[in-house]
C-alpha positions, 0 to 999 in steps of 0.5 A: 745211281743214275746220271743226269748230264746237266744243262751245262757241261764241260767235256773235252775242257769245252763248255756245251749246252745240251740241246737234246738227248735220244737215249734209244740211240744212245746221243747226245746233241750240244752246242760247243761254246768255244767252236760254235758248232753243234757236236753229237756224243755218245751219251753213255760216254759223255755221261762218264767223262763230263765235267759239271759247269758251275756259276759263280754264285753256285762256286762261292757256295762250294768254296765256302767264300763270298761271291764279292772276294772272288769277283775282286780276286778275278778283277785284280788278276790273282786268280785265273779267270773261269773257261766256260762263257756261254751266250745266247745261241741266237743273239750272241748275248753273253749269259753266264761264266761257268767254272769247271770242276777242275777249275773250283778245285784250282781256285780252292788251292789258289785261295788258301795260297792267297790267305794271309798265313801266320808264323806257323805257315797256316792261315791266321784267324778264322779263314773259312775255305773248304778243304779238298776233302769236302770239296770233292765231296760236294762235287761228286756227291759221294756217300758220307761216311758217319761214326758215333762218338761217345755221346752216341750222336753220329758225327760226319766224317770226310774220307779221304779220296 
């Protein structure tokens, strides 16, 4: 499968904006948010060590909670605020948050320590959080793995990384 790197990335733990890519010469350009400076990589290598950069509308869909609860939690300080700002190159107007991979996997553990336990020490009632399984799943994008149960329908099943 081929690797598109998206408009926004995180590489080295800095967000960058691709600007432009020559696979002929095998370059990438990108602007780096945090050193406001335009940066040229080795595609092939930024391809294999880039982090996607999520919004915070597309994490409240991977962590299976609402966009609201996290912008209360990062308001009340509970939870570690996202590295990724982006701006207008041009303007210096800020556009987005961006959340990095590592940091959508530190907030999924963060909100499952955050959620109200019960005697037995698991969250009580109907707590909806993905679990690491199917995140990381949904990050990567790695094949699903299915079984037929014994009605024969097939069922997903989440490997374990």
């Amino acid at each position: 499968m081929a690797i598109t790197l998206p408009n926004y990335f995180f590489l080295n733990g800095k967000l960058h904006k691709k600007l432009k890519v020559v696979k002929t010469e095998n370059v990438v350009v990108a602007f780096c948010f945090p050193d406001e400076t335009h940066a040229q990589y080795m595609y092939s290598v930024t391809c294999r060590e880039f982090q996607k950069a999520y919004t915070m509308k597309e994490v409240a869909k991977l962590v299976k909670r609402p966009q609201n609860e996290i912008h209360k939690f990062l308001k009340n300080k509970l939870i570690d605020r996202p590295s990724g700002f982006a701006y207008s190159i041009r303007t210096k107007q800020p556009l987005n948050i961006y959340w990095s991979e590592s940091e959508v996997l530190d907030l999924r553990d963060r909100l499952y320590e955050l959620a109200p336990k019960g005697p037995d020490g698991f969250p009580r009632g109907r707590f909806n959080l993905v679990s690491k399984a199917e995140l990381r799943e949904a990050i990567n994008g790695d094949v699903s793995y299915y079984v037929r149960n014994e009605e024969g329908e097939f069922k997903k099943v989440w490997r374990a990384l």
